[in-house]
Backbone as a printed PyTorch tensor [residue, N CA C, xyz], in Angstrom:
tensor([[[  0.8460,  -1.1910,   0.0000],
         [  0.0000,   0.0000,   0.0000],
         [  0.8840,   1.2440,   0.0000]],

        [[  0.6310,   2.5510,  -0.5920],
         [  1.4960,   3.3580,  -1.5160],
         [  1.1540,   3.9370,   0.3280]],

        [[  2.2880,   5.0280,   1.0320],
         [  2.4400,   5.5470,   2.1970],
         [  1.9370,   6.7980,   2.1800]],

        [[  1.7760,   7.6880,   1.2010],
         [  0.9510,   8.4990,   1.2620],
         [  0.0040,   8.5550,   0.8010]],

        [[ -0.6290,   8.2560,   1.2560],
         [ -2.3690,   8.3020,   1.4640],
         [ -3.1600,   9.4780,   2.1880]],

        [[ -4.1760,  10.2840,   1.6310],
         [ -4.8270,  11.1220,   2.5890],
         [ -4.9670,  11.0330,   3.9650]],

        [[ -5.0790,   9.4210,   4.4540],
         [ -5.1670,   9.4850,   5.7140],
         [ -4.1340,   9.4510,   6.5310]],

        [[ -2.8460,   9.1130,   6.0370],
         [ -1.4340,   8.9260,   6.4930],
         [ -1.0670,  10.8660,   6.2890]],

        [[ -1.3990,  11.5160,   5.4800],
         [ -1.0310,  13.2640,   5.0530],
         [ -1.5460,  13.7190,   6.2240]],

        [[ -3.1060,  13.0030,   6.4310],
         [ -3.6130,  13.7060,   7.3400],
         [ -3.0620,  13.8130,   8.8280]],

        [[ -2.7600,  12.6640,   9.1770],
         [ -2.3590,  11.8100,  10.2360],
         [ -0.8780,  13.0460,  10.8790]],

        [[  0.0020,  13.3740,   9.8000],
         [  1.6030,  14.1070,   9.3810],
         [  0.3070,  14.9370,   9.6470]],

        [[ -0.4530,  15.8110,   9.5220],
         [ -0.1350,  16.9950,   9.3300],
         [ -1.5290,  17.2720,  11.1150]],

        [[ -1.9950,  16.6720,  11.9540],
         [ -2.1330,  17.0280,  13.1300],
         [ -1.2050,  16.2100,  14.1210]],

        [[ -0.3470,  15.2580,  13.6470],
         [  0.4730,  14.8900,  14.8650],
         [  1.9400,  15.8640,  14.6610]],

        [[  2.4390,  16.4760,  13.6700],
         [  3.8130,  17.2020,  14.1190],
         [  2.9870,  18.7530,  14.5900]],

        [[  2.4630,  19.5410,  14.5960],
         [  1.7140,  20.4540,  15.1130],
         [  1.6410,  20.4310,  16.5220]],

        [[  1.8340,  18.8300,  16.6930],
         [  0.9450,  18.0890,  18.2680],
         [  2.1520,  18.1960,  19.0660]],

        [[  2.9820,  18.0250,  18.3450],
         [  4.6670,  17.5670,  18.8020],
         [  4.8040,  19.4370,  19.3880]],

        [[  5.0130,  19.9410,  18.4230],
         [  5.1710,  21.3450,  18.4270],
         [  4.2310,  21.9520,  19.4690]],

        [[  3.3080,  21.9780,  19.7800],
         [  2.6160,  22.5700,  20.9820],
         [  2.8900,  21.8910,  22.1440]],

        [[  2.9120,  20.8640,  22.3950],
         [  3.4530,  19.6490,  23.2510],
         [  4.9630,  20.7660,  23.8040]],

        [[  5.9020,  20.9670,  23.0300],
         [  7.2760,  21.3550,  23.4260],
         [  7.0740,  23.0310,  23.8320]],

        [[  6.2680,  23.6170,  23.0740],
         [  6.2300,  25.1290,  23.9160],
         [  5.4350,  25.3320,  24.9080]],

        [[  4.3840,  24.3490,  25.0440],
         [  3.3380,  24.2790,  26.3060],
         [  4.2510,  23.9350,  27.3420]],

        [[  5.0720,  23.1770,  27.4990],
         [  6.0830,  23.1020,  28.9830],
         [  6.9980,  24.0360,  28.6210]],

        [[  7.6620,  24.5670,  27.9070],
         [  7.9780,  26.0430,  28.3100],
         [  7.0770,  26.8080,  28.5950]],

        [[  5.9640,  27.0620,  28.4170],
         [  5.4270,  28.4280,  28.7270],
         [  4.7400,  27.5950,  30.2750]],

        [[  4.1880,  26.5920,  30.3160],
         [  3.9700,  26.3580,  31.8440],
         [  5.0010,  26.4140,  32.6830]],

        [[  6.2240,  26.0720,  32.4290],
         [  7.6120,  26.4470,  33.5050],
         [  7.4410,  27.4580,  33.4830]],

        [[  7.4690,  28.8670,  32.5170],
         [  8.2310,  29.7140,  33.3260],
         [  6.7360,  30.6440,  34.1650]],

        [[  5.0930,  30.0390,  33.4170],
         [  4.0040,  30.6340,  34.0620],
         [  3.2900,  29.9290,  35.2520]],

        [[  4.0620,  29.2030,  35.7860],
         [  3.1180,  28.0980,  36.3950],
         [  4.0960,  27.9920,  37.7620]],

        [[  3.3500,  27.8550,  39.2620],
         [  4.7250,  27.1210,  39.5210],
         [  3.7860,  25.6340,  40.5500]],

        [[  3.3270,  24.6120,  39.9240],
         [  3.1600,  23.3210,  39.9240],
         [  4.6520,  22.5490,  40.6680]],

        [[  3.9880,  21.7680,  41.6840],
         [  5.1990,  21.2170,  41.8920],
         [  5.2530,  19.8880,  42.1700]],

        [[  5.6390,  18.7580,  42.1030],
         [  5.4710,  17.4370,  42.6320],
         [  6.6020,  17.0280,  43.7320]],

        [[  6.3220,  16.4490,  44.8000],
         [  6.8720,  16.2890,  46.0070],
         [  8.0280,  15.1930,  45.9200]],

        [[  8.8340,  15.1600,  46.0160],
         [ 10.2340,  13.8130,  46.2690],
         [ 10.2890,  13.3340,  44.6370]],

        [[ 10.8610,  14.2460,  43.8500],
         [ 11.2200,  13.3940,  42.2240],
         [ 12.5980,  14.1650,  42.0980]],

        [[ 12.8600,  14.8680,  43.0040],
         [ 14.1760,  15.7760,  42.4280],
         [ 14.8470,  15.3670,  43.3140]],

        [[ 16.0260,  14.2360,  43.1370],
         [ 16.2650,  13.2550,  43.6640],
         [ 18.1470,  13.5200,  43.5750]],

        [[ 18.5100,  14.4610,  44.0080],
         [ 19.9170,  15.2270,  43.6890],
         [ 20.2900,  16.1390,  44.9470]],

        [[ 21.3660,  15.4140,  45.4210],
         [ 22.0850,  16.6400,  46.1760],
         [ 23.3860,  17.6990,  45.5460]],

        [[ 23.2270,  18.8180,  45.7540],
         [ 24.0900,  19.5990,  45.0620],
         [ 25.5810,  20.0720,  45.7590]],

        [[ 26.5170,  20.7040,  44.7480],
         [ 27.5190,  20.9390,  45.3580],
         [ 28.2510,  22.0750,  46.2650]],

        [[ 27.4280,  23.3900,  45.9330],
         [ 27.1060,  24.1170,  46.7200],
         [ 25.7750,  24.6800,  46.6520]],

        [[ 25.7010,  25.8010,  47.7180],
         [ 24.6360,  26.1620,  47.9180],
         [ 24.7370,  27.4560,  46.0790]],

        [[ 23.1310,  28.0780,  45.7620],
         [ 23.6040,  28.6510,  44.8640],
         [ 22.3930,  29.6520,  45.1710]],

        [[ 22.3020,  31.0220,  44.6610],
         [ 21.2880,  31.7830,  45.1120],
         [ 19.5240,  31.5350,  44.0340]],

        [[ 18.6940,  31.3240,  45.2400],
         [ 17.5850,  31.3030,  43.9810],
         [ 17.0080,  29.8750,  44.3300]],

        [[ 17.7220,  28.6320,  45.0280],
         [ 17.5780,  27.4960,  45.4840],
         [ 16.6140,  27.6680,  46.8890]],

        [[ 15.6290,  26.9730,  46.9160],
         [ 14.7360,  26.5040,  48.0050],
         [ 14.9810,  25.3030,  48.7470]],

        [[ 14.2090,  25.0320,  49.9860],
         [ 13.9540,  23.7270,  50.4340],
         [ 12.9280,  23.1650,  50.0630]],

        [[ 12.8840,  21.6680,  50.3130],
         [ 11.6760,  20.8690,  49.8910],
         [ 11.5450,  19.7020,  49.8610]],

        [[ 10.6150,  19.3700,  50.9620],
         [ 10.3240,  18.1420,  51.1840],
         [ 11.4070,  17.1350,  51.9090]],

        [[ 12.2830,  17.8470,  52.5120],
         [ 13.2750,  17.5960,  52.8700],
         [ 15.1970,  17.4860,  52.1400]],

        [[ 14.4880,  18.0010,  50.5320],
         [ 16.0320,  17.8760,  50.2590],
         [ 16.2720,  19.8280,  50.0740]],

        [[ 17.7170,  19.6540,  50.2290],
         [ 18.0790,  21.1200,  50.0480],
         [ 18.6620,  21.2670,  48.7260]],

        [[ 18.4670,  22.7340,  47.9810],
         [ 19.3450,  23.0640,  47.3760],
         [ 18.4560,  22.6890,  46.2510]],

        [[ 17.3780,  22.7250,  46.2740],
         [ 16.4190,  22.1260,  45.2600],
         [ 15.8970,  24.1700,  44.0420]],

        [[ 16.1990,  24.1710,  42.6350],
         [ 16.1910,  25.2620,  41.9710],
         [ 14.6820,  25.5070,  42.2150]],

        [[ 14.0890,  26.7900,  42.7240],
         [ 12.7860,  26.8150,  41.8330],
         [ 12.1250,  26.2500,  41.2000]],

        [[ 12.7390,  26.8400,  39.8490],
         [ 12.7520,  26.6790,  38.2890],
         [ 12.2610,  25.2600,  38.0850]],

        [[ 13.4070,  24.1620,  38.6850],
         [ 13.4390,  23.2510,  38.3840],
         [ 11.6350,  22.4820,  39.3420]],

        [[ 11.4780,  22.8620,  39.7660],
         [ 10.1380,  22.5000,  40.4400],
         [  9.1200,  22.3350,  39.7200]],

        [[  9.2290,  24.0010,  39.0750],
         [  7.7860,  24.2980,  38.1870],
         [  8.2620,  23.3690,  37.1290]],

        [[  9.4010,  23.2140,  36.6120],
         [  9.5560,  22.3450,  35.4690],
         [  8.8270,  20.6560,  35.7530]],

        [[  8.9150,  20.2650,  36.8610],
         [  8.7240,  19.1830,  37.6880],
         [  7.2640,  18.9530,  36.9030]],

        [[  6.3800,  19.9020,  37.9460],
         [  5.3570,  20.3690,  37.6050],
         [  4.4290,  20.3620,  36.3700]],

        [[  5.3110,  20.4480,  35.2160],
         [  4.8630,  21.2540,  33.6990],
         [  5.2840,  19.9490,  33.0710]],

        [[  5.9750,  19.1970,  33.3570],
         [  6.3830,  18.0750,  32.9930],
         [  5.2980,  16.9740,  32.7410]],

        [[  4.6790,  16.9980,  34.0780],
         [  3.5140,  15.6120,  34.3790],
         [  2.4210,  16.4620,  33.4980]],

        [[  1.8850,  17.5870,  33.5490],
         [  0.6740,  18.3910,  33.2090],
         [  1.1350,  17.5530,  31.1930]],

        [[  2.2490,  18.2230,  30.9990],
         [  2.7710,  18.0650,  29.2530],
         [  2.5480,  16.4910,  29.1340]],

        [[  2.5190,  15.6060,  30.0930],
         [  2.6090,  14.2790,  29.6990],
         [  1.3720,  13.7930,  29.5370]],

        [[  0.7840,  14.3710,  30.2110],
         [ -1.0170,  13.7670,  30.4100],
         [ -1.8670,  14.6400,  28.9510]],

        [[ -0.8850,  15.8850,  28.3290],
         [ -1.3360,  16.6980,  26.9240],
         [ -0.4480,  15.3220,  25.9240]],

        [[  0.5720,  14.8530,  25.7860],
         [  0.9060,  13.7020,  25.3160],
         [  0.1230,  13.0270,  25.2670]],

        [[ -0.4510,  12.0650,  25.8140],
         [ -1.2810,  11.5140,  26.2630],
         [ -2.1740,  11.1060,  25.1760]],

        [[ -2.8040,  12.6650,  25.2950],
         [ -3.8960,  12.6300,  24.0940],
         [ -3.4320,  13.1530,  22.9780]],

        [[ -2.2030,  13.3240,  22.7630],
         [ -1.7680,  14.1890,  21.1420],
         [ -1.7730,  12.6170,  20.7870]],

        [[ -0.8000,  11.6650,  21.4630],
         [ -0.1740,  10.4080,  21.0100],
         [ -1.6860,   9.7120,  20.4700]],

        [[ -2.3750,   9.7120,  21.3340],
         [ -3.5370,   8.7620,  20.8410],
         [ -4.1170,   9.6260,  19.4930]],

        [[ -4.4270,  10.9120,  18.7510],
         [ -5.0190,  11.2480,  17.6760],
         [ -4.4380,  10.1500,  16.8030]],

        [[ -3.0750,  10.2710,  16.2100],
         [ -3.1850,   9.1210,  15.2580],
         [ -3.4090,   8.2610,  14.9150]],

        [[ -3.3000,   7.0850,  16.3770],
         [ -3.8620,   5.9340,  16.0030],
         [ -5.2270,   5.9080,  16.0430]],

        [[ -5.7880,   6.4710,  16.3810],
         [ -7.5140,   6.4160,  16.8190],
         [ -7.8760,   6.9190,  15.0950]],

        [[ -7.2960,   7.9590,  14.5940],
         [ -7.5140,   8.4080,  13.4860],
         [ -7.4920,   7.6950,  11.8800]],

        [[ -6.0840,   6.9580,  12.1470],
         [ -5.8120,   6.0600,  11.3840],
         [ -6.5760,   4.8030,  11.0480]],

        [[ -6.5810,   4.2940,  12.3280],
         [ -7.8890,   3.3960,  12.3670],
         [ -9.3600,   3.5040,  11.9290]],

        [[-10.1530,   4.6670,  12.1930],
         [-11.4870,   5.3760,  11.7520],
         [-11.1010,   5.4080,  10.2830]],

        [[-10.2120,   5.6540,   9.5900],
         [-10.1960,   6.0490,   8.3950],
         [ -9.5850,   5.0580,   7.3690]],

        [[ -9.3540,   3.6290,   7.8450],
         [ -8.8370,   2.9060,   7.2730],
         [ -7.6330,   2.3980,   6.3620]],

        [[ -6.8780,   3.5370,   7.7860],
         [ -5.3890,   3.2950,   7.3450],
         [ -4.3840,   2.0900,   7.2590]],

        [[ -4.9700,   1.7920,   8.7280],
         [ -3.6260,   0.2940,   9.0720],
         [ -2.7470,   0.3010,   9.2810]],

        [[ -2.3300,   1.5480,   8.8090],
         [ -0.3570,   1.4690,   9.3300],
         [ -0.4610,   2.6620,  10.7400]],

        [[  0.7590,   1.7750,  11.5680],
         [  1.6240,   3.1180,  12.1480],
         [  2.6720,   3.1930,  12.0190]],

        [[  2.9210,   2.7240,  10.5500],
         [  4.3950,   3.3300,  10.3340],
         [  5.1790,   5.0610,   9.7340]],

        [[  3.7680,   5.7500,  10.1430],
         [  3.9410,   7.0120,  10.1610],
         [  4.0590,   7.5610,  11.6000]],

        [[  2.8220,   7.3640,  12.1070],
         [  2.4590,   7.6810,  13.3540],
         [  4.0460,   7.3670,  14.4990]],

        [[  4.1110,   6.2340,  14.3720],
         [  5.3710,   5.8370,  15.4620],
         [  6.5400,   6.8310,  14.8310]],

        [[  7.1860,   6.8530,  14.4350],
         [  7.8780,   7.7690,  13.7230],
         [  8.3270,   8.8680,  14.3070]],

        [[  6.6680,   9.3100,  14.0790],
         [  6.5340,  11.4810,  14.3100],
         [  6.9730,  10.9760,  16.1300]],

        [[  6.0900,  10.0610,  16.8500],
         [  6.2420,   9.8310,  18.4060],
         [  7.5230,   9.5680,  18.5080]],

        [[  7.8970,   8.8140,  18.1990],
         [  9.9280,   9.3120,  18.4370],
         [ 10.7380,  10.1860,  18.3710]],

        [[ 10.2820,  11.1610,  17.2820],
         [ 10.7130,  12.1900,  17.2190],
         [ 10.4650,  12.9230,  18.0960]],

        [[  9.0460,  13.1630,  19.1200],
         [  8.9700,  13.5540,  20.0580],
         [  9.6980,  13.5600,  21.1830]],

        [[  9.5050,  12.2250,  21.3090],
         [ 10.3610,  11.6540,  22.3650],
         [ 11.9320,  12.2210,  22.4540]],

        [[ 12.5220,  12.1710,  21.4070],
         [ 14.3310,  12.7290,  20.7870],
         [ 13.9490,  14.2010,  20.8830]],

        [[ 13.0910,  14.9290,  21.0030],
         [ 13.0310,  16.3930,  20.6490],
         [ 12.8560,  16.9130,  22.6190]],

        [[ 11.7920,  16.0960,  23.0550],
         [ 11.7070,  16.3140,  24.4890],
         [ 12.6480,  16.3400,  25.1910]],

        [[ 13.5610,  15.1770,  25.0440],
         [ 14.5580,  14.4470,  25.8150],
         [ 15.8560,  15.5790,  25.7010]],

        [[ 15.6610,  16.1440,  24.6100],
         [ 17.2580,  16.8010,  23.8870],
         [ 16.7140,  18.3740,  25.1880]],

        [[ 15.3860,  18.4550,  24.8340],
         [ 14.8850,  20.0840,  25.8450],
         [ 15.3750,  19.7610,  27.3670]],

        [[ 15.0080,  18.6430,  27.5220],
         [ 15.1180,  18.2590,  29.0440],
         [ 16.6550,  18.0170,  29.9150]],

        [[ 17.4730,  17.8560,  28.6580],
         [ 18.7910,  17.6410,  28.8810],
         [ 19.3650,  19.1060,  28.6810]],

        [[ 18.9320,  19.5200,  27.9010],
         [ 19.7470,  21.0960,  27.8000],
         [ 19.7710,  22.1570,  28.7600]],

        [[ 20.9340,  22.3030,  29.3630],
         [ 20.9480,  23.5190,  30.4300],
         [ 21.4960,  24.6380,  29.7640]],

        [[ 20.7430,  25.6690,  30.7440],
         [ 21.1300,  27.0510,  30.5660],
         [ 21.4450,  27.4270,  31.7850]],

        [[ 20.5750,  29.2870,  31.7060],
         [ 20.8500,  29.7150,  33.2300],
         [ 20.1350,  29.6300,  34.2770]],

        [[ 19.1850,  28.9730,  33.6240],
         [ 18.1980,  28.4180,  34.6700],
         [ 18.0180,  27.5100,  35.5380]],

        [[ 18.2930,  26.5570,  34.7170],
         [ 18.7300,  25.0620,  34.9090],
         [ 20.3280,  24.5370,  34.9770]],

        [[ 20.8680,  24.7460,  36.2740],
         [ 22.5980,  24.6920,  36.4510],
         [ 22.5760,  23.0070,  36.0380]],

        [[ 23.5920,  22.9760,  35.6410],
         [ 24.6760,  21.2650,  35.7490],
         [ 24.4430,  20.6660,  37.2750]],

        [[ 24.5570,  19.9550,  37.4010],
         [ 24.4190,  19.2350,  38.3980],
         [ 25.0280,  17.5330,  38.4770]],

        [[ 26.1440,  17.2240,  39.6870],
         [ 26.0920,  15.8090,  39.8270],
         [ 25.1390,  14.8570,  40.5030]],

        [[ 25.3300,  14.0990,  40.5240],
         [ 24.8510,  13.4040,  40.9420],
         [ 25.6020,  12.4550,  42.6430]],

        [[ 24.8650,  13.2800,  43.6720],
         [ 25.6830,  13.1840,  44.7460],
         [ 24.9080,  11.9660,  45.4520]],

        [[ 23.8740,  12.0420,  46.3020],
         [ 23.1860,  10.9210,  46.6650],
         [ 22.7940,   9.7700,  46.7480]],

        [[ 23.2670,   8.8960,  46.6330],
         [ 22.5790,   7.6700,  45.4290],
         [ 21.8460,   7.2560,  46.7180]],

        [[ 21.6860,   7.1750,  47.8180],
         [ 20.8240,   6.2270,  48.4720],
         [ 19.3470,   6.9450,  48.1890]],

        [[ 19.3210,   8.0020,  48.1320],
         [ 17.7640,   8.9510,  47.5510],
         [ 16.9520,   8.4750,  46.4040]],

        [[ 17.8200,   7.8000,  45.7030],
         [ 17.6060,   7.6060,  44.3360],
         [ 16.9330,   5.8010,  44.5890]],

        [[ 15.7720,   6.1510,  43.5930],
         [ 14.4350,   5.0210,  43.0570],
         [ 15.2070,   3.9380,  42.1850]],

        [[ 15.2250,   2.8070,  42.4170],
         [ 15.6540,   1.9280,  41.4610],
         [ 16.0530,   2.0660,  40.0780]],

        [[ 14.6560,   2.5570,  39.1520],
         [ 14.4690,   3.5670,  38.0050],
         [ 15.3290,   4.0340,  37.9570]],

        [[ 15.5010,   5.0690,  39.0600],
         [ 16.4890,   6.4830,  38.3290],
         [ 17.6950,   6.1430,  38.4360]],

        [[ 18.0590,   4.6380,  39.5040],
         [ 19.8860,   4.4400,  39.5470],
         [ 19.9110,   3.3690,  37.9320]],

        [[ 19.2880,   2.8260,  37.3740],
         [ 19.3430,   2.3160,  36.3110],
         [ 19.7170,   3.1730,  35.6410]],

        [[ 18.6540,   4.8030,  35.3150],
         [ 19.3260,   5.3280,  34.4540],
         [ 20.3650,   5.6100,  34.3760]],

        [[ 21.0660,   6.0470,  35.5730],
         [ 21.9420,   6.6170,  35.7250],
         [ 23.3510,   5.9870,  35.5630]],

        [[ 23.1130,   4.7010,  35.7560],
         [ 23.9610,   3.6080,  35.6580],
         [ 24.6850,   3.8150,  33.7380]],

        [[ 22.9000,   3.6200,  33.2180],
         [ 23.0730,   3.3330,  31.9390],
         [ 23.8740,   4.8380,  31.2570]],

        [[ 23.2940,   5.9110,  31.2140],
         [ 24.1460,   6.8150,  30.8120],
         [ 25.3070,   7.1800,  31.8040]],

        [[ 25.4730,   6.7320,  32.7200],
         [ 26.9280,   7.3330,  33.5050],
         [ 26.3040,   8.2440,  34.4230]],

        [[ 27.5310,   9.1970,  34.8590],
         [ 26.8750,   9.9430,  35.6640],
         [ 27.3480,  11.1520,  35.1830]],

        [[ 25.9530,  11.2930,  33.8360],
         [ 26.5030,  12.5400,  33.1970],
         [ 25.9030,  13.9060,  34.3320]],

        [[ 25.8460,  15.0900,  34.0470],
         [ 25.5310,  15.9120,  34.4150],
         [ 24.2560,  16.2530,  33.8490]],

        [[ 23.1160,  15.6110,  34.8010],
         [ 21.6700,  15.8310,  34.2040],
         [ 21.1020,  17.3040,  34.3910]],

        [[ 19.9620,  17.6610,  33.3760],
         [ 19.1740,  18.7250,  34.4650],
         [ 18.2760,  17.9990,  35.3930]],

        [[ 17.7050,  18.1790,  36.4760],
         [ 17.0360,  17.0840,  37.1810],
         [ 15.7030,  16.4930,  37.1100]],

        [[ 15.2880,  17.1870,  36.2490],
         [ 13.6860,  16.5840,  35.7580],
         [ 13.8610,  15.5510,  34.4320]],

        [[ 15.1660,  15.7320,  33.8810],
         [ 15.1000,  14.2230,  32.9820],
         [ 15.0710,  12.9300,  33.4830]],

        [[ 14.8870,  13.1270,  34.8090],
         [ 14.8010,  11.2820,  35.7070],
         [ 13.7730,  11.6790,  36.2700]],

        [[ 12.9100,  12.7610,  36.2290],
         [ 11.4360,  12.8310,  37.0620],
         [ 10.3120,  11.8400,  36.4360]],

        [[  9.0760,  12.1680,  37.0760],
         [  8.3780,  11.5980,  36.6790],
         [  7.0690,  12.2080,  35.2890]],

        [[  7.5300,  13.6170,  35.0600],
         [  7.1060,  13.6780,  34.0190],
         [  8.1490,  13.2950,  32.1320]],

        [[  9.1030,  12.6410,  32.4660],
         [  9.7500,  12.5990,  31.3360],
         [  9.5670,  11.0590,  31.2920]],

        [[  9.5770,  10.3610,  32.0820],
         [  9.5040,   8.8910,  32.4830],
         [  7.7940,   8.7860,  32.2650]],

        [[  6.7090,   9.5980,  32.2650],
         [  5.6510,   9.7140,  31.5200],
         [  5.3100,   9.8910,  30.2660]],

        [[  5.8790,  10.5410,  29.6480],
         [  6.1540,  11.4990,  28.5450],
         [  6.7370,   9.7970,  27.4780]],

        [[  7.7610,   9.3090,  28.1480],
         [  8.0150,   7.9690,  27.2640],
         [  7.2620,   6.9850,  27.2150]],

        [[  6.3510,   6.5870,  28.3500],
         [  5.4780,   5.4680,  28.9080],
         [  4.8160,   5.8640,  27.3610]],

        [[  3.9100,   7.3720,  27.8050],
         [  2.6840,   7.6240,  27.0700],
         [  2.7620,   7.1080,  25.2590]],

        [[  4.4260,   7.0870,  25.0090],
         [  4.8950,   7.4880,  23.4440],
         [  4.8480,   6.0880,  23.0520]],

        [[  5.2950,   5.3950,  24.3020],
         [  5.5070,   4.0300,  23.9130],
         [  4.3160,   3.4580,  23.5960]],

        [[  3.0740,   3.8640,  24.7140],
         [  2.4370,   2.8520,  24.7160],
         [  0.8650,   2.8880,  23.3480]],

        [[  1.0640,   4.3540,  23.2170],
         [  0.0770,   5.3950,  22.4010],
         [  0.5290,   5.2440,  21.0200]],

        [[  1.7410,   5.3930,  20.6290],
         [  1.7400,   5.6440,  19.5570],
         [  1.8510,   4.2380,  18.0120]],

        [[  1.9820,   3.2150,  18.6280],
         [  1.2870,   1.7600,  18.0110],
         [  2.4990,   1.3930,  17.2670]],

        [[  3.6310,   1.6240,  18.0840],
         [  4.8990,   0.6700,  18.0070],
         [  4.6600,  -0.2660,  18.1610]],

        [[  3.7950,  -0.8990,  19.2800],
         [  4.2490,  -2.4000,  19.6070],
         [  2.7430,  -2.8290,  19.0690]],

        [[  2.0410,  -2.4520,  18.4190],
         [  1.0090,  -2.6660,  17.1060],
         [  1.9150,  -3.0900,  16.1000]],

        [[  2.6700,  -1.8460,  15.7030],
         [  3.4970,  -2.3220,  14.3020],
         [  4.2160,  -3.6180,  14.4550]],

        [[  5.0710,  -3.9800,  15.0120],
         [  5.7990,  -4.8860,  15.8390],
         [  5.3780,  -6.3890,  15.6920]],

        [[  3.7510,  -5.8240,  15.9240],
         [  3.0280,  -7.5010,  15.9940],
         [  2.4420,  -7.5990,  14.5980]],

        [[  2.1420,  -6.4510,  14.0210],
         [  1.7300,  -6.8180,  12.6340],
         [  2.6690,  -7.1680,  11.3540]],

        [[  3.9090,  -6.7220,  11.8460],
         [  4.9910,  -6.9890,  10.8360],
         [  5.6740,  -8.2990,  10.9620]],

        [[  5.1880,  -9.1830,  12.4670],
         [  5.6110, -10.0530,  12.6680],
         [  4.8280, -11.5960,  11.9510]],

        [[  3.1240, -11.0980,  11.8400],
         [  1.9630, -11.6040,  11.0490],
         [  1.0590, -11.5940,  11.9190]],

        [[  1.0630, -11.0020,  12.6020],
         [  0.0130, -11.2560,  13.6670],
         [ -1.1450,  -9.8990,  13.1950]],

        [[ -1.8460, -10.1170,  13.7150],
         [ -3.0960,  -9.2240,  13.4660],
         [ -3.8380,  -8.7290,  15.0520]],

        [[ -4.1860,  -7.1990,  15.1840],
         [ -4.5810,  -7.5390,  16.6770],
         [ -5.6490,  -7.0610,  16.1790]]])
């Protein structure tokens, strides 16, 4: 079956839009919002720095990085439902494939991940001092990439949402079973 098809054009042309509001909606909720979720910022720092709060018992915890916390889970649960338009769409319209759809959701995923990793002046470098603080999860990650210098909401629980949602929404592991012969 030829890949562009009206319903596959269609499919491209409300899921990268989706991607794109998805990535400025948690900027503009960080810097308008200040949402916060309790014990995910899971980092002790190396000094004290001005502009840093307490919370929840750890010190040295950014603002910034809170509301980001915050804007994170809100952006994942807007994921959520961007991820599901395609396949729900595709399906109604008698597409069959998500070999578009999965695609654009990776790209998400690589476009989020690259925002979430990038520091500025907002978001300082940071090691990774603590490890007994740290969730099974997050010493895996940390294991697996080293102990680079994260910003601290890329091991929270809205980025660790943000992938669940991509994975589970966007009909990778559909494609997966249909390319294998299976039919679901």
């Amino acid at each position: 079956m030829h890949l562009f098809t009206l319903p596959r054009l269609l499919i491209w042309a409300l899921t990268f839009p989706g991607v794109m509001v998805r990535i400025h909606l948690k900027a503009w909720l960080c810097r308008l919002t200040g949402l916060t979720v309790t014990k995910v910022v899971l980092f002790q720092y190396e000094e004290d720095r001005p502009g840093y709060v307490e919370h929840d018992g750890y010190r040295n915890i950014p603002q910034q990085m809170l509301a980001q916390t915050g804007s994170g889970i809100a952006c994942g649960l807007l994921c959520c439902a961007l991820s599901a338009v395609g396949p729900l769409l595709d399906a109604r319209l008698g597409g069959g494939s998500f070999l578009l759809n999965a695609p654009l959701n990776w790209l998400s995923i690589s476009i989020g991940t690259y925002i979430w990793l990038l520091p500025d002046e907002h978001f300082p470098r940071q090691a990774i001092k603590d490890d007994q603080s740290m969730g099974f999860l997050d010493k895996a990650i940390c294991r697996l990439f080293g102990e680079i210098q994260f910003v601290g909401s890329a091991l929270n629980g809205g980025f660790i949402f943000d992938l669940l949602c991509a994975l589970c929404l966007c009909g990778f592991t559909r494609e997966l079973v249909c390319t294998a012969g299976w039919h679901l």
